[in-house]
C-alpha positions, -999 to 999 in steps of 0.1 A, spaced: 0 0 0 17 37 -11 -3 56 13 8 39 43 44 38 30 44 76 21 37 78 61 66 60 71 88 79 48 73 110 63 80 94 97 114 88 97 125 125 75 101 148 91 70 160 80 82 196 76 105 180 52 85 157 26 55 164 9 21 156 23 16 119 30 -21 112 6 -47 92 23 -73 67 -3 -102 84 -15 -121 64 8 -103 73 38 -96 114 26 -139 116 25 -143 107 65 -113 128 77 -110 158 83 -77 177 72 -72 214 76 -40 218 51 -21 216 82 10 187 91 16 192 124 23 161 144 -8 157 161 -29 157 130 -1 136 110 -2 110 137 -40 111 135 -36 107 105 -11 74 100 -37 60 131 -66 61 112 -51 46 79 -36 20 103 -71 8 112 -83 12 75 -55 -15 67 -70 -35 89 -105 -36 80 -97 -52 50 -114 -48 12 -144 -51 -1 -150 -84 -21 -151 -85 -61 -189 -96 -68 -197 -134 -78 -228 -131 -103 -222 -171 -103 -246 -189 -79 -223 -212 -55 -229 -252 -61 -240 -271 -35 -218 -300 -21 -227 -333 -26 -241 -355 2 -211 -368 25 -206 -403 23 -200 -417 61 -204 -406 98 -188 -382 111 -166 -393 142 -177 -390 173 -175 -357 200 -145 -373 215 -124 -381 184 -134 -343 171 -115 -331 207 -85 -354 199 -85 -336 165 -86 -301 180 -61 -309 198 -36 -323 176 -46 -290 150 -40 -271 175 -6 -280 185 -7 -311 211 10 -341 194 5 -328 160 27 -357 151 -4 -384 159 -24 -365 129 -16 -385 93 -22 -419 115 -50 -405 127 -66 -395 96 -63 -425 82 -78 -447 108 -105 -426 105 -108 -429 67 -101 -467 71 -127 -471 89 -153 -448 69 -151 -416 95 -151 -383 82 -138 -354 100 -160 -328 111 -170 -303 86 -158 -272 109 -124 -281 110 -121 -290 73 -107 -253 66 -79 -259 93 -72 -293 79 -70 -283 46 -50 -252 57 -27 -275 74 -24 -296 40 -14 -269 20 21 -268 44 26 -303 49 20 -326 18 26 -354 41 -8 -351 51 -28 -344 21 -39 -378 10 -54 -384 48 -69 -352 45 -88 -357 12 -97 -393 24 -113 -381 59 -123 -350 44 -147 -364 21 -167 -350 -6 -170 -318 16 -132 -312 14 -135 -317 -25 -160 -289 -25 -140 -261 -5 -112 -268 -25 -129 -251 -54 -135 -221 -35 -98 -215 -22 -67 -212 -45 -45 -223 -22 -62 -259 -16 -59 -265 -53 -42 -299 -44 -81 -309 -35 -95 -300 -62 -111 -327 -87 -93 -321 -121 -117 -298 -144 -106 -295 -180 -101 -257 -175 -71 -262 -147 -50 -273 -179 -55 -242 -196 -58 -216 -172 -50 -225 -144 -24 -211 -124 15 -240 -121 0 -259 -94 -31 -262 -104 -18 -278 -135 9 -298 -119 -24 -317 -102 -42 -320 -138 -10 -334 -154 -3 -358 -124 -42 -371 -128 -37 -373 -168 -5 -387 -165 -20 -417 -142 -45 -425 -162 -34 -417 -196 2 -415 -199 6 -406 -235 -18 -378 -233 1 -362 -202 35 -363 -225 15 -349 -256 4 -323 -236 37 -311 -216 48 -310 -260 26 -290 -268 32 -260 -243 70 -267 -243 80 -241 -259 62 -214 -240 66 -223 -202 93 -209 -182 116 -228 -168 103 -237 -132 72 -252 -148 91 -271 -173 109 -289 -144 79 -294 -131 59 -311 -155 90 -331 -165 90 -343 -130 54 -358 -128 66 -378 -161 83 -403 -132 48 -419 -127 42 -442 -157 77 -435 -171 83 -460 -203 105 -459 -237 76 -443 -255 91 -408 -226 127 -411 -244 124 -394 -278 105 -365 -258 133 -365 -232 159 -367 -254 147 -333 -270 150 -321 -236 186 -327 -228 188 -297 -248 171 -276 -227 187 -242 -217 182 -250 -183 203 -269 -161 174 -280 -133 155 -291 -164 186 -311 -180 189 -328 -147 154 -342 -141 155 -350 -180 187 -371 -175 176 -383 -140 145 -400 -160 165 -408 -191 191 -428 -164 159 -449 -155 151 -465 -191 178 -497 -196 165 -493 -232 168 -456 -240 201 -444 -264 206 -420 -236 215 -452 -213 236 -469 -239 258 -440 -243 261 -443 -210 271 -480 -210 291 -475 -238 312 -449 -219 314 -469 -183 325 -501 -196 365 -496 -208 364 -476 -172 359 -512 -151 378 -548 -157 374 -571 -127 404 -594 -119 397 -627 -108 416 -634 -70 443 -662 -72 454 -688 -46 477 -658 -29 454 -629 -40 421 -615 -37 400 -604 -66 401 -568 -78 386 -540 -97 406 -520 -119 393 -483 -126 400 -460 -157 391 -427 -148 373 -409 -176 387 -380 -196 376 -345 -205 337 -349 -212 333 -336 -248 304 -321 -261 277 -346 -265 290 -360 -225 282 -324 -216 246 -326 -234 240 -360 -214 245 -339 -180 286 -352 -170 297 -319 -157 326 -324 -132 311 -292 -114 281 -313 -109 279 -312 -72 293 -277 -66 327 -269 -54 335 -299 -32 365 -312 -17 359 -348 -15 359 -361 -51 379 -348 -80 368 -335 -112 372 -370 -132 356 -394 -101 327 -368 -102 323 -379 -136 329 -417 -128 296 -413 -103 277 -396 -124 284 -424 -154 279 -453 -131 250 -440 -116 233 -438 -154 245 -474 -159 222 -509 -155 240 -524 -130 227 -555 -147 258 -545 -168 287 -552 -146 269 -588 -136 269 -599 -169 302 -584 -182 321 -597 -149 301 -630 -141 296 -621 -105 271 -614 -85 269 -583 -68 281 -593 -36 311 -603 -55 319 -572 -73 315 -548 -41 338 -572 -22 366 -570 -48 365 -528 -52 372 -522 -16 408 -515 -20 408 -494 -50 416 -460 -43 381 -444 -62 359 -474 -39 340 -440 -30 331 -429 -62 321 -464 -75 299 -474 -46 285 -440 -48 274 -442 -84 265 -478 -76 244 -465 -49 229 -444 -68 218 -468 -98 206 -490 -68 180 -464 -61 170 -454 -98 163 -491 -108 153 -503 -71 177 -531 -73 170 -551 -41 202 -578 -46 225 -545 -52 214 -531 -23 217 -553 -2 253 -558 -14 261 -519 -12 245 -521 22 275 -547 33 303 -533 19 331 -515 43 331 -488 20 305 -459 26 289 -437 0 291 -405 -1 258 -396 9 260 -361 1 255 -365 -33 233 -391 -37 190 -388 -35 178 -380 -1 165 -422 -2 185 -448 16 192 -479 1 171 -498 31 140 -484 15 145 -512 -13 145 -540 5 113 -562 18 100 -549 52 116 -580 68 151 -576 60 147 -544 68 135 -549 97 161 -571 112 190 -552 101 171 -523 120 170 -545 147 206 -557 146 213 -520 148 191 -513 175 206 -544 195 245 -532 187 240 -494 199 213 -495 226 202 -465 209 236 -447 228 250 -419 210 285 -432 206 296 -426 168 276 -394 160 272 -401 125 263 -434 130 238 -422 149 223 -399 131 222 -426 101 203 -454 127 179 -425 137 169 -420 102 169 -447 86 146 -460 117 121 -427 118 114 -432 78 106 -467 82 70 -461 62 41 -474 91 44 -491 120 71 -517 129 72 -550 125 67 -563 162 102 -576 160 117 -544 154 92 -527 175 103 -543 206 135 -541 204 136 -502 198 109 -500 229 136 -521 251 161 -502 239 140 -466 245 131 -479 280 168 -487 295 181 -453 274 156 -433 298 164 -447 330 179 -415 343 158 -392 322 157 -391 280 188 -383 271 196 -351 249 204 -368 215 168 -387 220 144 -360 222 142 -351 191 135 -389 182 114 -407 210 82 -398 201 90 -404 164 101 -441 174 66 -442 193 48 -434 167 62 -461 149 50 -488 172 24 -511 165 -11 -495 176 -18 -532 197 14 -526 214 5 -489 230 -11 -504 264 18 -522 271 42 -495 256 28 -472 285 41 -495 312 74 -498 332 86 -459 326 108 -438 357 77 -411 353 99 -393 377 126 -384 356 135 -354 330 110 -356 303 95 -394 305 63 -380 320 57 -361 286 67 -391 267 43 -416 282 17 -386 280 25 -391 241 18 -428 244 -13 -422 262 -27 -398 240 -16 -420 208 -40 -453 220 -68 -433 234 -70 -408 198 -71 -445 178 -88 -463 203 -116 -433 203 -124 -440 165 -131 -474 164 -158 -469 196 -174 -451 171 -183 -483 150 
């Protein structure tokens, strides 16, 4: 608003010094001014446009009658579960909410129509929660979506959102064309190509991921040409995922003089040799090998940057085949070479773009880190079934006591445990509760409190009455922790009474 920052300009030079601050028209017809700008009436003044601000603006007119919402399909829960729900919106345990929501829809609850707005508000921040709000929310929450632009990410697609609507609103009609028509979503990101700037390019090349087949390449080929780097690297991110695509064999065709594997003798162990690629000429530049890839960093050199970034385009299906050894094998043998870095990060890497679970598992065993830095924010535990995962989680759990001892190790064991998707298996489960237990006997300690009630949350529902036993409630922050538990069983336990 000019007027009110013509006031503050006034303010701070003196308003003998600047011309006359000019209230709206609106405002100018109720007060009275006397030519005068003496402090008293300029403070009057700057007072009364204060509260003008604040009063807000008169709303456009809607000549279009509003459409009713359809019936809502299921009860509502019950007085009880709404409180819970106030009370996680408004702050208490706000972590219990997505589990909450959907129990609820699960069991054919919807939330209370009232608080919809706040959920939907609360949505809008934290896409975590957006699928358990538009299942418990119901055809109502469907409704208010088309009444607010900023819970576009509710709204049922209308052919109109393609056309005019404003990026995100597209972004959610290209992710419900691309679902169920996948050809149609790529024709469509062709034919406004050429006049979307670049943020929106990069996005509508990253809702290609769902679906994602050969019949993507030829389109993401013509992409790799794309002036923009973000672009270029969510093309070549998807091209990386198509074992079929020329993209790919260039790749392979550049990664395989760079690896021979030498069979171990009675004396010696088996080996990998590495050739470290040259210069990247033009057409490696056009398929996204920039040695400046990950910034300026100190850990890899120009040419292993490269090595990563070739390997990780590479079907690891490959080196199996070329070698004649399984993966376990081929990890094993590169563990004295001195670029074992670089190749088990691009390894790593391919791991996670063609969710190879006998790779992972191998790169998961292998003495030789990635570096993590520079690989997708996934861990290579996400690949493998929930069991395995589950009892190296456990072996982990079992090994540390959950004690702080190696920092880094730590904070890997913490995370890889808190983004275990859904409860834990009951193995897993009790052995983190153990664990949590005899880590609180004198109070939770300080490198725990950002994680306990995470790893509650994580516990199987049919576990909480017995998770809310044998805790020293007398010591720094347990009470709090157990209040957690508490409120966790009776919130879950609340919506199935309601059957």
């Amino acid at each position: 608003m000019n007027a009110w920052k013509d006031f503050v300009t006034s303010a701070l030079i003196g308003t003998e010094k600047g011309a006359q601050a000019v209230l709206p028209g609106s405002l100018e017809a109720i007060i009275s001014r006397d030519g005068k700008q003496d402090e008293t009436s300029f403070l009057t003044q700057a007072g009364a446009l204060a509260l003008w601000k604040k009063a807000g603006w008169k709303p456009a007119a809607d000549t279009k009658a509003p459409v009713v919402a359809e019936p809502e399909q299921g009860r509502s829960v019950s007085g009880m579960s709404a409180g819970h729900l106030r009370a996680m919106l408004g702050g208490r345990f706000p972590r219990i909410l997505p589990e909450w929501l959907a129990e609820a829809s699960r069991l054919g609850l919807r939330v209370p129509p009232e608080l919809l707005p706040t959920l939907l508000d609360r949505a809008r921040q934290d896409r975590a929660l957006r699928a358990g709000v538009l299942a418990a929310g119901g055809s109502r929450a469907q409704w208010l979506s088309a009444h607010n632009p900023d819970w576009v990410f509710a709204s049922r697609e209308e052919p109109e959102m393609w056309e005019n609507g404003t990026r995100e609103q597209r972004v959610v009609a290209l992710r419900a064309v691309r679902c169920a028509q996948p050809a149609e979503a790529r024709t469509r990101i062709e034919s406004a190509w050429k006049t979307e700037p670049a943020d929106t390019r990069a996005a509508f090349i990253a809702e290609l991921a769902a679906n994602l087949s050969n019949e993507d390449s030829n389109f993401l080929e013509t992409a790799l040409d794309d002036k923009s780097k973000e672009v270029r690297r969510a093309v070549v991110d998807l091209l990386a995922r198509l074992p079929e695509s020329p993209f790919t064999g260039r790749m392979i065709a550049r990664a395989k003089p760079m690896l021979a594997f030498k069979v171990g003798g009675l004396l010696s162990r088996a080996s990998l040799d590495v050739t470290l690629p040259g210069e990247p000429d033009a057409a490696a530049k056009r398929d996204g090998l920039d040695p400046k890839a990950f910034g300026q960093q100190k850990k890899l050199g120009d040419k292993a940057v490269l090595l990563v970034l070739i390997l990780s385009a590479v079907p690891l299906r490959v080196w199996t085949d070329a070698f004649q050894q399984p993966p376990a094998a081929l990890v094993k043998a590169l563990e004295k070479n001195e670029f074992a870095g670089a190749i088990v990060t691009g390894w790593t890497w391919a791991a996670l773009r063609q969710r190879d679970i006998a790779w992972a598992e191998a790169l998961l065993d292998c003495a030789v880190p990635p570096h993590d830095e520079f690989l997708p924010k996934e861990n290579l535990l996400a690949l493998l079934p929930e069991d395995a995962r589950a009892k190296r989680l456990a072996a982990g759990v079992r090994a540390t006591g959950l004690k702080k001892a190696d920092a880094e190790a730590w904070r890997s064991l913490a995370s890889e445990l808190d983004s275990f998707a859904g409860s834990w298996p009951p193995m897993l489960a009790c052995e983190v509760l153990s664990a949590l237990r005899h880590a609180c006997a004198d109070g939770i300690p300080w490198h725990l409190r950002a994680n306990a009630e995470g790893f509650i949350s994580h516990l199987p529902a049919s576990m909480l009455p017995d998770a809310l036993k044998s805790w020293p409630t007398d010591k720094e922050g347990v009470a709090a922790l157990v209040e957690y538990i508490a409120f966790r069983h009776e919130s879950l336990t609340a919506l199935s009474q309601t059957q």
